[in-house]
C-alpha positions in Angstrom: -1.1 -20.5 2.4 -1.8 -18.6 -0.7 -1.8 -14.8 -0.5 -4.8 -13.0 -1.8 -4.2 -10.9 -5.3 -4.3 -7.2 -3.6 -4.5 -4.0 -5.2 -4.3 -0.4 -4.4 -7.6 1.3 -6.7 -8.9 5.0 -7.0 -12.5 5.2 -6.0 -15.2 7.8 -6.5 -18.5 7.2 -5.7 -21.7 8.8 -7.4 -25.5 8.6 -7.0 -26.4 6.7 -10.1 -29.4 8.6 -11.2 -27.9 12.1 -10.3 -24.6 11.9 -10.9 -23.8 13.9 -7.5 -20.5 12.5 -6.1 -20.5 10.8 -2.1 -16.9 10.3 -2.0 -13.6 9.5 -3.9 -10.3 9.2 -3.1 -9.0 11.3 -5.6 -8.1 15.0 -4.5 -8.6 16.5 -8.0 -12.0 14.6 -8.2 -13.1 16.1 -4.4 -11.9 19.9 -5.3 -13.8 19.8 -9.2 -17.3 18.6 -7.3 -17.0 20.7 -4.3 -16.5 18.0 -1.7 -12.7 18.4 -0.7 -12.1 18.0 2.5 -8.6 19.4 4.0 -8.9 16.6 7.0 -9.2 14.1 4.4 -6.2 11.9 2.8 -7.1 11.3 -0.4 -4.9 8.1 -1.6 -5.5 5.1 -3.1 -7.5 2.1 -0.8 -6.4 -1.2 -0.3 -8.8 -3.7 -1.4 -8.4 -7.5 -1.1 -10.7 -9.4 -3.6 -13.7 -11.5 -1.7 -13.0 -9.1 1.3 -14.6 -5.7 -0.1 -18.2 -7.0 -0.5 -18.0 -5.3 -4.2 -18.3 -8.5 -6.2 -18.6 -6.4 -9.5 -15.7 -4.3 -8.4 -13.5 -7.4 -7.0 -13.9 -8.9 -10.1 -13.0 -6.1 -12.4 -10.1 -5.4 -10.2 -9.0 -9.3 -10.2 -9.2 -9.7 -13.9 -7.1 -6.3 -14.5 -4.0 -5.3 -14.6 -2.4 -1.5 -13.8 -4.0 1.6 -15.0 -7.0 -0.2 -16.0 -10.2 1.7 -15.3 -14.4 1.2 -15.0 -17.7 3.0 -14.3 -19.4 0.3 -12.2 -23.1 0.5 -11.8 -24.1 -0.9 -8.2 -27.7 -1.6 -6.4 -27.4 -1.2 -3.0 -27.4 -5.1 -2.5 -24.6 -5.2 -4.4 -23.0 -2.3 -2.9 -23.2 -1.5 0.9 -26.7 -3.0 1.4 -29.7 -1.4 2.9 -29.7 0.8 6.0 -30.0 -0.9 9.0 -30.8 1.3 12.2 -29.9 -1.7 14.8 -26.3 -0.7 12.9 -26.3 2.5 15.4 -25.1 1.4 18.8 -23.7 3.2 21.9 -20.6 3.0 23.9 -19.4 4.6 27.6 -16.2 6.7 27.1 -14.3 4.8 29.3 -15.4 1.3 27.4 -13.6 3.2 24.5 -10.2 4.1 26.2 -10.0 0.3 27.3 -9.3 -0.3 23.6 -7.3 2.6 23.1 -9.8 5.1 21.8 -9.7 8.3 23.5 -10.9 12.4 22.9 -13.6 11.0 20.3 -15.7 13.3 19.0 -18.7 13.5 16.8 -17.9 13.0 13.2 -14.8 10.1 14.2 -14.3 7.1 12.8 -13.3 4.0 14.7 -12.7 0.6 14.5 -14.6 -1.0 17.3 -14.1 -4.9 17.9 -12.9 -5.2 14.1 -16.0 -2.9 12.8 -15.7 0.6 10.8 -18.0 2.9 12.4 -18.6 7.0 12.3 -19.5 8.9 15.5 -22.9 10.3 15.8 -22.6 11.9 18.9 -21.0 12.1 21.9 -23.5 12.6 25.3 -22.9 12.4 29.2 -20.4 10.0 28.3 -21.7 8.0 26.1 -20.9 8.0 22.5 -23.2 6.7 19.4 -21.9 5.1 16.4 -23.1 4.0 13.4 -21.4 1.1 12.0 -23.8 1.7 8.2 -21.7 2.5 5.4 -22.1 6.1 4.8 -23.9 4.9 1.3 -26.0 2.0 2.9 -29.1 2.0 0.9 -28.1 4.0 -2.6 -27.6 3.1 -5.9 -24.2 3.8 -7.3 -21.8 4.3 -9.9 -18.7 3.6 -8.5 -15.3 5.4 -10.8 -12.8 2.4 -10.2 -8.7 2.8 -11.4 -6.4 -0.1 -10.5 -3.2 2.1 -9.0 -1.3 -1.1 -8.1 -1.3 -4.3 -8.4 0.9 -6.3 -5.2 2.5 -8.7 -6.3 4.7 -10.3 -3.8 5.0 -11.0 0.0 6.9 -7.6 0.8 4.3 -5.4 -0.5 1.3 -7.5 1.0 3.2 -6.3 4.6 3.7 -3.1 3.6 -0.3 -2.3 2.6 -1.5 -4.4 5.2 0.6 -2.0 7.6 -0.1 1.1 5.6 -4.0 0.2 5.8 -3.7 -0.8 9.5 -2.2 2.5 10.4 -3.5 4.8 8.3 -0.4 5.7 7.1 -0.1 7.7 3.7 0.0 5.2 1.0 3.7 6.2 -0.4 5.4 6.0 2.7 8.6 4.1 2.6 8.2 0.8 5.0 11.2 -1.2 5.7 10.9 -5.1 5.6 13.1 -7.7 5.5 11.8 -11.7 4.6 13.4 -14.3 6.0 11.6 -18.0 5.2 8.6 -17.1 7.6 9.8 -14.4 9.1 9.2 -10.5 8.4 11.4 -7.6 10.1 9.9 -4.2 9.9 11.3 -1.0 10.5 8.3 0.7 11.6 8.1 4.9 10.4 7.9 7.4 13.5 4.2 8.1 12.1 2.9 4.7 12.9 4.2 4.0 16.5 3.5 7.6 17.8 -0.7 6.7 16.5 -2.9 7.1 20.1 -4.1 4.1 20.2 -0.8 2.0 18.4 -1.0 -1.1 20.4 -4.6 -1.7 19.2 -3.3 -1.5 15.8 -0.6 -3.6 15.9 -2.6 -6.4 16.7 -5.4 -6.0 13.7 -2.3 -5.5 11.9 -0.8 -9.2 13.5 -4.6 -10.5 12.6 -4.3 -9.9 9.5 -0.7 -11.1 8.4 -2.0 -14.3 10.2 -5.3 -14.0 8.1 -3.4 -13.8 4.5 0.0 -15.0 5.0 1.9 -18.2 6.5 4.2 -15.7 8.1 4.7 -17.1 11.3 7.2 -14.4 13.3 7.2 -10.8 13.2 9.3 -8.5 15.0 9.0 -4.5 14.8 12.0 -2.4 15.3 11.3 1.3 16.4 13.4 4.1 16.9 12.6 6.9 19.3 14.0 10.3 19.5 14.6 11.7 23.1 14.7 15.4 22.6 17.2 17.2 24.9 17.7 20.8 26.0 
């Protein structure tokens, strides 16, 4: 199997005939346009050519190297598509905790059954997501930088665990190759996650979905504090 060219990219979005900003992932951007958020990590995103459903933005980023940067103008078809209010659906609280989601509250975001979705409300226990893109139906100019470029199997394990996780981007990740087989040291910050386990296997899907690894084994260490 042939990894996928990956690349960690700086992304602001803006309303293309106003020029207000949406979002970006850049703190200095977020604080100069009155949108920072203190919740928010602002790092660099992972994005995986012919997986982002940004053709214009895949391409720039595949025929780039480094430091490159773009203003992208996008239509909603080619950017997150028109709003679609079957999009909103609505799960029990204890359908939720089965996969490891638990305490939501309006304004969340989850990953339910491999989709992104932001809680809308939460209700007699039943919660409401919407699984639109935040910028479903606008036309954009998207502020694209190429951070990094990965080139090798190593770092492909690394993002795909940092993006998994939601782990900050710079954190030091352990892994040790050998033939098909990857050893990872995993960092206190991603074991200790709520709902771990579910992450470890979209993590596994994914190493299966863009690598011909074929074993992985995670090592942990746990500190027992004592009086």
């Amino acid at each position: 199997m042939t990894e996928k060219p990956f690349a960690w990219v700086n992304l602001t979005f803006r309303d293309a005939q106003t020029g207000k900003v949406y979002e970006t992932t850049e703190e200095e951007v977020a604080r100069k346009e009155g949108i920072y958020n203190e919740d928010y990590s602002y790092e660099p995103v992972l994005l995986i050519p012919g997986e982002s459903g940004l053709k214009k933005i895949d391409l720039f980023v595949e025929e780039n190297e480094e430091g490159a940067r773009a203003t992208i103008e996008l239509s909603p078809e080619e950017a997150f598509g028109q709003y679609d209010p079957d999009k909103v659906r609505v799960f029990s609280v204890k359908r939720l905790e089965k996969e490891g989601i638990k305490d939501v509250k309006k304004g969340d975001v989850l990953r339910v059954n491999g989709e992104r979705g932001t809680v809308i409300s939460v209700d007699g226990g039943r919660v409401r997501v919407d699984f639109n893109h935040p910028l479903a139906g606008k036309r954009l100019l998207v502020d694209v930088h190429i951070v990094k470029k990965v080139k090798n199997k190593e770092d492909i394990v690394r993002a795909l665990l940092i993006r998994n996780f939601d782990i900050p981007f710079d954190t030091e990740v352990e892994v040790k190759m050998e033939e098909d087989k990857v050893e990872i040291n995993l960092p206190p910050i991603a074991y200790t996650k709520r709902d771990a386990t579910s992450r470890k296997l979209r993590f596994l899907s994914d190493i299966m979905k863009y690598t011909d690894i074929r074993k992985v084994v995670f090592r942990e260490e746990h500190v027992v504090p004592r009086d």
